[in-house]
C-alpha positions as a Markdown table, in Angstrom:
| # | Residue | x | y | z |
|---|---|---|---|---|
| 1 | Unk | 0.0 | 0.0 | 0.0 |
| 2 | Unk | 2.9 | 2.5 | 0.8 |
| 3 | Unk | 4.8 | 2.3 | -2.5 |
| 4 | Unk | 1.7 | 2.5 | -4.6 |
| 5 | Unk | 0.1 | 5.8 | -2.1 |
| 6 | Unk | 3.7 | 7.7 | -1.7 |
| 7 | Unk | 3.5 | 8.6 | -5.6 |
| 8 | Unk | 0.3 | 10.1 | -5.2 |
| 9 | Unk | 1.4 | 13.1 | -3.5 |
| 10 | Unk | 3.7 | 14.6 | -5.9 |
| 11 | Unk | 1.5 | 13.4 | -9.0 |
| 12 | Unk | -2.2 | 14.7 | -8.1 |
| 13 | Unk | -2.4 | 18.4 | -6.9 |
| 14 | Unk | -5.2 | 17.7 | -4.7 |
| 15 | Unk | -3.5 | 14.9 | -2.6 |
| 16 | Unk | -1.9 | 16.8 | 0.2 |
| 17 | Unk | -0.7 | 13.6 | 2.0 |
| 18 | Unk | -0.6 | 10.0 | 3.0 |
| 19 | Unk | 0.0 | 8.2 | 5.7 |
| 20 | Unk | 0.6 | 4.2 | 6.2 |
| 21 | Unk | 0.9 | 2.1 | 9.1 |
| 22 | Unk | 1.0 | -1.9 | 8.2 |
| 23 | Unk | -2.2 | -2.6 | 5.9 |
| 24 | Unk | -3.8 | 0.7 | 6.8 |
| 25 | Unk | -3.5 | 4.2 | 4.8 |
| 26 | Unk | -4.7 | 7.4 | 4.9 |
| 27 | Unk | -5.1 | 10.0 | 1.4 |
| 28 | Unk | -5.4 | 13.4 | 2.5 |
| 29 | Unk | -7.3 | 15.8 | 0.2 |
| 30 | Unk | -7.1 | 19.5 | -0.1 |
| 31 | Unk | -8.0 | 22.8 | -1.9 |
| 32 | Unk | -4.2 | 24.4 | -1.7 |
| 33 | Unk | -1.5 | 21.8 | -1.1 |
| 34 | Unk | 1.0 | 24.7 | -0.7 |
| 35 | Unk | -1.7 | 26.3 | 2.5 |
| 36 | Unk | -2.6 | 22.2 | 3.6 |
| 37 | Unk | -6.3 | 24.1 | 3.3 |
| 38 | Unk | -8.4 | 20.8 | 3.7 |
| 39 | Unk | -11.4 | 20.4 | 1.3 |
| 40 | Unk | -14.0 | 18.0 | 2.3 |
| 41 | Unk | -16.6 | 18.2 | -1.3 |
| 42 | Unk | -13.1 | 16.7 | -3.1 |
| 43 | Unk | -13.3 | 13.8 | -0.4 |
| 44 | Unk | -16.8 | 13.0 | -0.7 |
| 45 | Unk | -16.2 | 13.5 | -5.0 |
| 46 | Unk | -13.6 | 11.0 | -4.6 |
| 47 | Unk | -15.6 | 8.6 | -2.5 |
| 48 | Unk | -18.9 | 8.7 | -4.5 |
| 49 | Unk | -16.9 | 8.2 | -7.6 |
| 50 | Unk | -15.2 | 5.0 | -6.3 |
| 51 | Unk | -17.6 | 3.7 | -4.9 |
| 52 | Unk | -20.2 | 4.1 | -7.8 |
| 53 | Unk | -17.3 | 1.4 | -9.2 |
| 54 | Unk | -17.5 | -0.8 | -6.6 |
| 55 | Unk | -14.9 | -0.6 | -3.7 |
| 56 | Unk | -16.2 | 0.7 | -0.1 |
| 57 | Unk | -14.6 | 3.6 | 1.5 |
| 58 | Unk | -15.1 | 5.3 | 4.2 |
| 59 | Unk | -14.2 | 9.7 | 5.2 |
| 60 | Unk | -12.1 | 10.5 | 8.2 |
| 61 | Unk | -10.3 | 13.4 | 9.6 |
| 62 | Unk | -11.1 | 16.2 | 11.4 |
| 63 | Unk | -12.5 | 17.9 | 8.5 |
| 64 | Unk | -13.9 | 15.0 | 6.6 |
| 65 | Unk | -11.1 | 15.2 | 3.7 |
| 66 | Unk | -9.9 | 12.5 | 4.0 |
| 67 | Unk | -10.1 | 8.9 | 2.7 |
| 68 | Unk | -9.0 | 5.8 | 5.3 |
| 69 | Unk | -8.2 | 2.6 | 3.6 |
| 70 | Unk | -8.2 | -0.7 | 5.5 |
| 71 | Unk | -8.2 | -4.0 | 3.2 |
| 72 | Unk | -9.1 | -7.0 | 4.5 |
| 73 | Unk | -6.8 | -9.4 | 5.4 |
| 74 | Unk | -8.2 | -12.3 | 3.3 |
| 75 | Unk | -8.1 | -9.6 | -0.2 |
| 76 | Unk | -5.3 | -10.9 | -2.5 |
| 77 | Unk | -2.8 | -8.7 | -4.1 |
| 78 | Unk | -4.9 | -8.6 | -7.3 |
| 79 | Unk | -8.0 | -7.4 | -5.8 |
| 80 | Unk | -5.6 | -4.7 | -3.3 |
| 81 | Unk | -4.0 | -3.3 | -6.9 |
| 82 | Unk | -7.3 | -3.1 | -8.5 |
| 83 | Unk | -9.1 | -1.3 | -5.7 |
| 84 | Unk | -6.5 | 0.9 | -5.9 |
| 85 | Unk | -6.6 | 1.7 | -9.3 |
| 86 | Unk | -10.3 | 2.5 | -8.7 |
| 87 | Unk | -9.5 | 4.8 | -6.3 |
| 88 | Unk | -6.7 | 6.7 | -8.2 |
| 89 | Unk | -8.5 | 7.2 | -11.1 |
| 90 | Unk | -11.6 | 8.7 | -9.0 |
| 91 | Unk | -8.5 | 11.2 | -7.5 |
| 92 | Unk | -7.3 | 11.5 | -11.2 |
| 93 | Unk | -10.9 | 12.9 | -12.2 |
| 94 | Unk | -11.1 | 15.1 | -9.2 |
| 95 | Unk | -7.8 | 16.8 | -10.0 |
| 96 | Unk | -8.2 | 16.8 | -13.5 |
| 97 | Unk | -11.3 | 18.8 | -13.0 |
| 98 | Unk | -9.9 | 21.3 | -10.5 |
| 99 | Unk | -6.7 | 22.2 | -12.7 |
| 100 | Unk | -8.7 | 23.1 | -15.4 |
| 101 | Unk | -11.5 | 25.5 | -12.8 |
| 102 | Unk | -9.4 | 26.9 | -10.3 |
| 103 | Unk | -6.6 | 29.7 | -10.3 |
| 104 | Unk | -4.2 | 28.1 | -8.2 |
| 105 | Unk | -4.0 | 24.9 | -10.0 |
| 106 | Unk | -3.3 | 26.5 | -13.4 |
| 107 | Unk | 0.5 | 26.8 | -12.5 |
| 108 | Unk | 0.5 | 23.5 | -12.2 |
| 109 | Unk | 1.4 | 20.9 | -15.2 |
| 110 | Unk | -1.8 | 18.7 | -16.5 |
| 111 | Unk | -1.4 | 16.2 | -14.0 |
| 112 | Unk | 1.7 | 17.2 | -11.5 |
| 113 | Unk | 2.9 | 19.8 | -9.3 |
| 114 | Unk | 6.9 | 20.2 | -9.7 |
């Protein structure tokens, strides 16, 4: 889970960190990564859209932004990799959607922040 989450940060604006301990993760989302300002609608855009394609998540933080993951232990490596493809491509449309709206994404490459 680590080595597939850690990328995320650097590749999607909107990711402002994650956090693994074991099997369990945590993908912070936020309006500004440079301010850390947290933005719950991008967390609940990101959960109905995976979830609409079949993986269950769940909110958590103190501002609802962010997304807890906790696999069972029984799930094989196939079915972890594919729910988290689901999930990256619902973070994928979320930031692809805010680079091309807001300001202080449009700095920002099509998909990264440098």
């Amino acid at each position: 889970v680590k080595k597939k989450l850690r990328p995320w940060t650097k590749t999607y604006c909107v990711v402002g960190m994650v956090a693994t301990t074991r099997a369990m993760g945590l993908v912070e989302l936020v309006k500004d990564k440079n301010k850390k300002e947290a933005e719950m609608e991008i967390a609940l855009e990101v959960l109905k859209d995976a979830v609409s394609n079949g993986i269950s998540l769940i909110r958590a933080g103190l501002y609802s932004n962010c997304i807890r993951l906790l696999p069972p232990i029984v799930m094989t490596d196939e079915q972890l990799h594919e729910g988290l493809k689901v999930l990256e491509n619902a973070i994928e449309k979320a930031n692809e959607k805010r680079i091309n709206r807001l300001p202080i994404y449009r700095n920002h490459s099509q998909r990264s922040i440098q």
